[in-house]
SENUMAR-452002 format. One record per residue (C-alpha): residue number from 1; residue in one letter; x, y, z. Coordinates in pm, 1 decimal. Last residue first. Layout:
<sites>
     i   aa          x          y          z
   NUM    A          X          Y          Z
...
</sites>
This chain:
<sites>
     i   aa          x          y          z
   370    X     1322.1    -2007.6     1368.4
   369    X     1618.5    -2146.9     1381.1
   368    X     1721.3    -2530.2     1427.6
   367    X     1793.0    -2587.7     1092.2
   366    X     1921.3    -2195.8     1077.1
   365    X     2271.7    -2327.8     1208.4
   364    X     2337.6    -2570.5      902.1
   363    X     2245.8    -2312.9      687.4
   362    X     2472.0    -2058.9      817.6
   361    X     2785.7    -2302.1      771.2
   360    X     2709.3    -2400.5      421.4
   359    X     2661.9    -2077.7      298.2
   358    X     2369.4    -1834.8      287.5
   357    X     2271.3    -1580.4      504.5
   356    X     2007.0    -1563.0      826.3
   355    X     2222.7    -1588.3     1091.6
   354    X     2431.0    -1339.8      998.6
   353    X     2204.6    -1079.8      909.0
   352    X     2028.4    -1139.2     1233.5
   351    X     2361.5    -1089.9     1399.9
   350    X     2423.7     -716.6     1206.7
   349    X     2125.5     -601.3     1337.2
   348    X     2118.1     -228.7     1242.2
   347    X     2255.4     -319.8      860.3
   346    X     1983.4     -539.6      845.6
   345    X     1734.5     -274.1      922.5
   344    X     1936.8      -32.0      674.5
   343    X     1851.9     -301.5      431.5
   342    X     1503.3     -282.7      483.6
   341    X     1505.0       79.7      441.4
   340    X     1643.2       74.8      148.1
   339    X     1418.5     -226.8        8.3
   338    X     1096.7       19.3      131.5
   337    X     1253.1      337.2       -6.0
   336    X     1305.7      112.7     -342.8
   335    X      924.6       25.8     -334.8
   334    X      800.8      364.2     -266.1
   333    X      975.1      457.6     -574.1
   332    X      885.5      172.4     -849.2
   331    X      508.2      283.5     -692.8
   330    X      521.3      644.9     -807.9
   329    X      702.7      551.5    -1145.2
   328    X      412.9      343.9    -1201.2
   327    X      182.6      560.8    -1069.3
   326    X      295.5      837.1    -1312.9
   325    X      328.3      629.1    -1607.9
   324    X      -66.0      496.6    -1605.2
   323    X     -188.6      879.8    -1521.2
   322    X       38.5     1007.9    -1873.2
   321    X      -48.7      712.5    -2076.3
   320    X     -425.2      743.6    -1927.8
   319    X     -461.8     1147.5    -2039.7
   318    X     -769.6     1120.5    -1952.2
   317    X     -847.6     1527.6    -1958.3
   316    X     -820.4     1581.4    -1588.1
   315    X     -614.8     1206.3    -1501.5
   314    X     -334.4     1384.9    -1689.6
   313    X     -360.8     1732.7    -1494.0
   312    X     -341.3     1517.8    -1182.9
   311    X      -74.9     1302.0    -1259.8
   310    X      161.1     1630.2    -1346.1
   309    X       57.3     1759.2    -1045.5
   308    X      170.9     1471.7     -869.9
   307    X      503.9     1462.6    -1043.7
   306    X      591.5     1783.9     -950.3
   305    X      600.9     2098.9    -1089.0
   304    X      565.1     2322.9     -769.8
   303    X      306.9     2581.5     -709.7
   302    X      339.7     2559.1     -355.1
   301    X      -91.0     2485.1     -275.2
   300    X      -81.1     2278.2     -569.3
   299    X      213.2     2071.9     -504.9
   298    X      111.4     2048.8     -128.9
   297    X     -201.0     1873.0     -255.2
   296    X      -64.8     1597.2     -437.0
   295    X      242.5     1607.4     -270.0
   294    X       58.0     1431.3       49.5
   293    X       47.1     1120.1     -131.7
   292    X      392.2     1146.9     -159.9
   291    X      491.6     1218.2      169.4
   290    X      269.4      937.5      308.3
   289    X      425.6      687.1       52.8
   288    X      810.0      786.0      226.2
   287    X      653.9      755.6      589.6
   286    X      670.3      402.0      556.9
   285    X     1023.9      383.8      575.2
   284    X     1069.5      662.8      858.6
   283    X      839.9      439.6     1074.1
   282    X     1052.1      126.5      994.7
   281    X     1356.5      340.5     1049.7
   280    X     1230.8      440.9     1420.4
   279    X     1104.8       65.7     1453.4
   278    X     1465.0      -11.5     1373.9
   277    X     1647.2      246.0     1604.6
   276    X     1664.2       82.2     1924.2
   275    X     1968.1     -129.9     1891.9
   274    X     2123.4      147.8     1762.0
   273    X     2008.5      429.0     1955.0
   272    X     2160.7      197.9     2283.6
   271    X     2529.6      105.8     2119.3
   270    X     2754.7      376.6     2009.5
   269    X     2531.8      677.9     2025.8
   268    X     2327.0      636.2     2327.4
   267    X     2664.2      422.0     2582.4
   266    X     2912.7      658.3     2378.3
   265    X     2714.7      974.4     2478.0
   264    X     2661.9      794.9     2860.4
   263    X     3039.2      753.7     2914.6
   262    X     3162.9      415.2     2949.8
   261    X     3338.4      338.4     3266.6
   260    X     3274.2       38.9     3333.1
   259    X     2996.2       85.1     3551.7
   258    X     2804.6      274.4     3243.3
   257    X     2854.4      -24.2     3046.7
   256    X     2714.8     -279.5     3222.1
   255    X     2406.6      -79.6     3320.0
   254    X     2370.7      -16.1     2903.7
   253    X     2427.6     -389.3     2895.6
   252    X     2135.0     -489.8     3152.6
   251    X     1871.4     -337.1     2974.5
   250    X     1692.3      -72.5     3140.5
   249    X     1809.4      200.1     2853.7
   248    X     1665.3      -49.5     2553.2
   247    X     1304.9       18.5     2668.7
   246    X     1325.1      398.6     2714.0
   245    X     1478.0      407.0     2373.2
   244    X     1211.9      156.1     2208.2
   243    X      976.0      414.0     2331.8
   242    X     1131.2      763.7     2250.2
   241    X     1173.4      599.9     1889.6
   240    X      843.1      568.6     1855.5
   239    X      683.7      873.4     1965.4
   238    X      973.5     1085.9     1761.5
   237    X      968.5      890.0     1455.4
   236    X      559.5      903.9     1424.6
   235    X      611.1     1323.5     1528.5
   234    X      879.4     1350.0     1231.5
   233    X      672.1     1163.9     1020.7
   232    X      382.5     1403.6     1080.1
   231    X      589.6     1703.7     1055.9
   230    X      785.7     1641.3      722.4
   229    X      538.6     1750.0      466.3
   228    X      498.9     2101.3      591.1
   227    X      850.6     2108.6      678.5
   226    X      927.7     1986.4      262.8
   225    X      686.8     2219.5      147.1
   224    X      803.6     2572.1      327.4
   223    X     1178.0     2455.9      275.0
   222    X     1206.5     2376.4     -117.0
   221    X     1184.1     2761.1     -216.6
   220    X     1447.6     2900.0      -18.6
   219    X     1637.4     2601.4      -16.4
   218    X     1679.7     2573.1     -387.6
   217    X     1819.2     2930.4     -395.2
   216    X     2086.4     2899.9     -151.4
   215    X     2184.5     2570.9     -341.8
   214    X     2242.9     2717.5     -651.2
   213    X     2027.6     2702.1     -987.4
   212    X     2159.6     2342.0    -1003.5
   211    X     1957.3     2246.4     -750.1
   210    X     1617.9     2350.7     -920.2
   209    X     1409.3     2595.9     -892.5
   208    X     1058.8     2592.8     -746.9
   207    X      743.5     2797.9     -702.4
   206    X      549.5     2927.7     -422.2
   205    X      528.1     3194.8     -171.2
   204    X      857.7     3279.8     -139.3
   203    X     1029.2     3295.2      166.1
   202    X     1114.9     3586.2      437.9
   201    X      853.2     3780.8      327.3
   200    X      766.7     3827.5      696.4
   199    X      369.4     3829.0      705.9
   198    X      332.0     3681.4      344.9
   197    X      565.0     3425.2      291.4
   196    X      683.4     3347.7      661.5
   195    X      360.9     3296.1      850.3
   194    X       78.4     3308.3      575.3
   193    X      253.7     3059.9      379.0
   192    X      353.4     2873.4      683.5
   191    X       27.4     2854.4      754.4
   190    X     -142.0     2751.4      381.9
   189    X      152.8     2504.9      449.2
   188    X       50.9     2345.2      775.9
   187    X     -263.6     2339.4      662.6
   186    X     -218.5     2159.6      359.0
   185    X       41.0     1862.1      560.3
   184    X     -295.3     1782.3      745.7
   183    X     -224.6     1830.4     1115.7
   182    X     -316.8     1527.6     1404.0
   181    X      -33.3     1391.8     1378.1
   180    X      121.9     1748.5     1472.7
   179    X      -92.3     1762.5     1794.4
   178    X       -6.1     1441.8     1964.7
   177    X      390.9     1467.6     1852.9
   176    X      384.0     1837.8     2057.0
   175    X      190.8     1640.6     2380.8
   174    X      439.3     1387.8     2359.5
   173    X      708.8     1587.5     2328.4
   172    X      589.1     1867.2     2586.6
   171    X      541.9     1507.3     2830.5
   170    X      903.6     1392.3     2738.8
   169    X     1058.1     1729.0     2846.0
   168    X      826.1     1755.4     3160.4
   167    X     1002.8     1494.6     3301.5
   166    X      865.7     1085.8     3279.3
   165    X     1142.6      992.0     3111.2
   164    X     1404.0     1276.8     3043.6
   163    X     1622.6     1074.1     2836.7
   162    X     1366.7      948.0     2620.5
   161    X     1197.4     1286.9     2538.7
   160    X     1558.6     1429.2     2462.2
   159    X     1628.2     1106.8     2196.2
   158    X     1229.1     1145.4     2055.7
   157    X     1311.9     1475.2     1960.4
   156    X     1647.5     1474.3     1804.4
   155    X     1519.4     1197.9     1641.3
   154    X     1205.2     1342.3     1483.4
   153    X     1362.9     1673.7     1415.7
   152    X     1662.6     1553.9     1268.9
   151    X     1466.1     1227.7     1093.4
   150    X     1207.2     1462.2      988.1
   149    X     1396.2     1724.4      831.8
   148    X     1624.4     1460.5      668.6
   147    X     1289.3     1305.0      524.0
   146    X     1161.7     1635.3      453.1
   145    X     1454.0     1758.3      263.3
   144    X     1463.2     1402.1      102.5
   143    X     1098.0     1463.9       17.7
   142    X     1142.9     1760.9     -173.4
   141    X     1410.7     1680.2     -394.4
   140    X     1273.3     1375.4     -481.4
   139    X      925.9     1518.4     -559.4
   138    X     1090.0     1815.9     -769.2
   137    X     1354.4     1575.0     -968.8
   136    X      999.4     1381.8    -1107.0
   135    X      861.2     1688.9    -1244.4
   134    X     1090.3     1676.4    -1551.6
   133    X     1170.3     1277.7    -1638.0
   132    X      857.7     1243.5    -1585.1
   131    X      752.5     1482.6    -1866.8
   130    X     1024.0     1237.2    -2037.5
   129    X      919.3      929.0    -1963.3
   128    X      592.8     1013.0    -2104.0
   127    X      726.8     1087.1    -2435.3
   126    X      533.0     1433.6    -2556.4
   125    X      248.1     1315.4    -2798.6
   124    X       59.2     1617.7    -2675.5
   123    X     -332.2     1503.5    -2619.8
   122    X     -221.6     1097.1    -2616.1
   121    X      104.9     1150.3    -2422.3
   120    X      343.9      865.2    -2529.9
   119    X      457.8      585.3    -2418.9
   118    X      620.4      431.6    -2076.3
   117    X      963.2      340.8    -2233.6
   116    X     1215.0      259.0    -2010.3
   115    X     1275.6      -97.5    -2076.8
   114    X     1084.9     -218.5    -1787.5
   113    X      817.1       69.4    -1895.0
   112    X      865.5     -123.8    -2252.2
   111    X      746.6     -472.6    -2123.3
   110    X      491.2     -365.8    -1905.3
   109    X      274.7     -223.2    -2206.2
   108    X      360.5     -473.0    -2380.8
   107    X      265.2     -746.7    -2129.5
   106    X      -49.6     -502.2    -2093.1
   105    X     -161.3     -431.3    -2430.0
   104    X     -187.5     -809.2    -2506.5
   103    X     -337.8     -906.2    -2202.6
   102    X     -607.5     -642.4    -2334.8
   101    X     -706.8     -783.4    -2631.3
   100    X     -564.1     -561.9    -2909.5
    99    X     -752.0     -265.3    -3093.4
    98    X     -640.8       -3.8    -2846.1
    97    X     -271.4       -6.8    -2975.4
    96    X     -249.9      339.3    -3004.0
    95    X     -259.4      336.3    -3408.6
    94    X     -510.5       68.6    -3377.3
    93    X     -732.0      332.5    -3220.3
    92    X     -649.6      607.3    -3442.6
    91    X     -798.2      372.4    -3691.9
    90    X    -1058.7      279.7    -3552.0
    89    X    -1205.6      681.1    -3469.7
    88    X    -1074.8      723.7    -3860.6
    87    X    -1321.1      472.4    -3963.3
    86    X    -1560.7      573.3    -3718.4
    85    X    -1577.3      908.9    -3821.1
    84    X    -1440.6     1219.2    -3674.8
    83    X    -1661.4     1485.7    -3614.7
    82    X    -1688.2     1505.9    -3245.7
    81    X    -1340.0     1563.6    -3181.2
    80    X    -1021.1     1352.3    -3355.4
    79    X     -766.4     1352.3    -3019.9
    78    X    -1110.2     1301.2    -2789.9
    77    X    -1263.7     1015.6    -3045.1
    76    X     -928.1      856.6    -3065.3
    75    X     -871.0      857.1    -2670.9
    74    X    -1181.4      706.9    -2571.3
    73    X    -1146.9      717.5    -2196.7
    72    X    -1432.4      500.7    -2054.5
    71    X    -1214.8      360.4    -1783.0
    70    X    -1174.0       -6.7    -1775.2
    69    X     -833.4       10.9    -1980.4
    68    X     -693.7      314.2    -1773.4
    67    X     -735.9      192.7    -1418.2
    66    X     -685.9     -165.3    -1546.8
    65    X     -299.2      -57.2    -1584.4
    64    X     -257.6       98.4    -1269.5
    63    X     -382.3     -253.3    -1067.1
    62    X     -164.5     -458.7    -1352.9
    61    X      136.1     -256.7    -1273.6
    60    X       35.1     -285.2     -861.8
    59    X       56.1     -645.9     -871.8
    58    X      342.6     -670.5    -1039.3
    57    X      483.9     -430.0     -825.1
    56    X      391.4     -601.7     -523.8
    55    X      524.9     -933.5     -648.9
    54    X      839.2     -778.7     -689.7
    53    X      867.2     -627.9     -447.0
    52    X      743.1     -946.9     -220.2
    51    X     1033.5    -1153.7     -383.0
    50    X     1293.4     -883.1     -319.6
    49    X     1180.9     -857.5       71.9
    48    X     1209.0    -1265.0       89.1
    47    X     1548.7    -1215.9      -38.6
    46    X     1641.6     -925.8      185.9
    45    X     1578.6    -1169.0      475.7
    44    X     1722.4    -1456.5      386.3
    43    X     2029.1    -1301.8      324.3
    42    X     2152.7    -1406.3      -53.3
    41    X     2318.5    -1739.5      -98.3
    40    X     2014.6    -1837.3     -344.4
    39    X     2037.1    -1510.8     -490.6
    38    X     2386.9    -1491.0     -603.0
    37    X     2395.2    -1864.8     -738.2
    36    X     2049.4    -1765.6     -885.0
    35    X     2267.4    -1529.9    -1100.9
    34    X     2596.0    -1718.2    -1147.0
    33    X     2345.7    -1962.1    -1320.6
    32    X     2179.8    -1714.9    -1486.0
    31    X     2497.2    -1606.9    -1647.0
    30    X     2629.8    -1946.4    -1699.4
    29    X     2307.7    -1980.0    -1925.6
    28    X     2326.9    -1661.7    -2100.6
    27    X     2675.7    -1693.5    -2203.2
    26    X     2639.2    -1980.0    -2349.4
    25    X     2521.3    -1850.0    -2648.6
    24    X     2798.4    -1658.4    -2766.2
    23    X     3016.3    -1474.8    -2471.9
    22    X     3209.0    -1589.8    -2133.6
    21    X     3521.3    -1465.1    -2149.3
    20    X     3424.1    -1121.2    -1950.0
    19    X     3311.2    -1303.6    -1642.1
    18    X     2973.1    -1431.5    -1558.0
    17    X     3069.6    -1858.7    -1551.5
    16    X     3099.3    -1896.8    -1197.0
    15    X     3335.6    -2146.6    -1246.8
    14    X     3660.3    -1964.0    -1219.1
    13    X     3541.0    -1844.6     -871.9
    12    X     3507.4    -2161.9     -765.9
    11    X     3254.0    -2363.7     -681.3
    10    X     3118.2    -2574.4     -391.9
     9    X     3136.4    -2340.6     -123.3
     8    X     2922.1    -2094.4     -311.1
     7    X     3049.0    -1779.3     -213.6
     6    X     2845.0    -1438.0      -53.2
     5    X     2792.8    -1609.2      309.2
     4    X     3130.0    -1779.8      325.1
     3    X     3244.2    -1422.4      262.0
     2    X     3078.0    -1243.4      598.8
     1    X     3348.2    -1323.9      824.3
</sites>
């Protein structure tokens, strides 16, 4: 049922104009036409969260960009030291691209970091995509363990606490969520250092290697940072999720259901955690920038190469390529959690989804919508 929403009932598929015969000049056209075809019969929904993305990260590449170009970084004079002369100070300069107005550096500059390119290191003239390209594995890799850690903790938690409204299970949760939110992720991990690095030498104290060094061995070091990072979300995903299951467990379907027979797993898992998960994912969703602002200083207390500390060292001897790419990337990644968790949100409400696509039979039903 969901192909009227993806088709344009007016066209064919021969007309779409974005297969392989289409080539030469024309093929741009039909391929923007197939294009905004696609986006015009898009859900409603995930459209207006594409259009906001994009705005935000236009927004946020000029924000990053002014950071560097009204700082008073001079990059030729620091490259050249104090006795370089003003001729070779300009020169350097138009060698970076400092000598343009700065519109012009920033469409260029925005143009190639579309294209991949985000320059070049001014003190090391290493690629900045690819020192990225290096420490940016270790912040993924760490917050999807603590993502997963909080979603199993979080949920786990906030599924007992709802089930035992009122008990003394759902007050220990609450009063466990209360005191984890209030926990900065750097003291959890200075004690879980103390705890299992140093007391029980059960885990390292730092450092990282990477997954294709063996699983085993990823885990050991990955753990201790990823729980320290994942307790606060998993205390937000616990509180709210407990609520919104309490709520959805009075409604009159889940009574329905239980006298027809329905056991009460298939009644949570097949139906209730579903209908109450969204806020849950919403929480989990914006959880993803928390984790990575919290890298900055987990990085350093862990050792780890990540993309924070890589930031950090930049922005300590004005490195702005380096500090400019970083954010960028930083941003590009909180902004793909946020479309991925949007579309899980859809994928939870399957009748909003429907009522909100394209095609000539959903528009004629949203005229009366909200």
């Amino acid at each position: 049922m969901s192909a009227p929403a993806l088709t344009d009932p007016g066209r064919g598929r021969a007309g779409d104009g974005a297969g392989p015969s289409s080539a030469g000049p024309a093929a741009r056209p039909h391929a923007l036409e197939w294009l905004s075809r696609r986006l015009a019969s898009a859900p409603r929904p995930l459209g207006r969260v594409l259009v906001v993305t994009a705005t935000v990260f236009i927004l946020a590449s000029l924000l990053t960009f002014a950071l560097g170009a009204l700082s008073d970084a001079n990059p030729a004079a620091a490259v050249l030291g104090d006795l370089a002369t003003p001729a070779d100070i300009a020169r350097m300069e138009a060698q970076f691209g400092l000598d343009r107005p700065l519109y012009v550096q920033y469409v260029t500059w925005l143009g190639s970091a579309l294209s991949g390119d985000l320059g070049v290191s001014w003190f090391t003239s290493v690629p900045v995509a690819d020192s990225i390209a290096q420490a940016l594995p270790v912040d993924l890799s760490i917050a999807g363990l603590a993502l997963l850690l909080a979603v199993v903790m979080g949920g786990s938690a906030g599924i007992a606490a709802a089930l035992h409204s009122g008990g003394r299970i759902d007050r220990a949760v609450t009063l466990v969520c209360s005191v984890l939110s209030t926990l900065p992720p750097f003291l959890i991990g200075i004690v879980l250092i103390v705890v299992f690095a140093v007391q029980f030498g059960a885990l390292p104290t730092g450092g990282y290697e990477p997954l294709n060094a063996g699983a085993g061995q990823w885990l050991r070091y990955a753990i201790l940072p990823a729980f320290a990072l994942s307790l606060d979300a998993a205390a937000s995903i616990a509180r709210q999720l407990r609520t919104s299951l309490v709520g959805a467990l009075r409604e009159n379907y889940v009574i329905g259901a239980e006298m027809r027979g329905f056991s009460a797993r298939r009644v949570l898992f097949g139906h209730v955690l579903r209908n109450a998960a969204g806020p849950a994912l919403t929480v989990l969703g914006m959880s993803v920038p928390v984790i990575l602002g919290g890298a900055v200083v987990t990085e350093k207390i862990f050792n780890l190469p990540g993309i924070a500390q890589l930031s950090l060292q930049a922005a300590e001897r004005h490195d702005i390529p380096v500090v400019q790419g970083t954010l960028l990337v930083t941003v590009a990644v909180v902004l793909v959690a946020n479309i991925a968790v949007n579309a899980g949100l859809a994928a939870l409400n399957p009748a909003a989804r429907r009522n909100s696509g394209g095609g000539t039979r959903t528009a004629s039903a949203e005229g009366g919508g909200a």
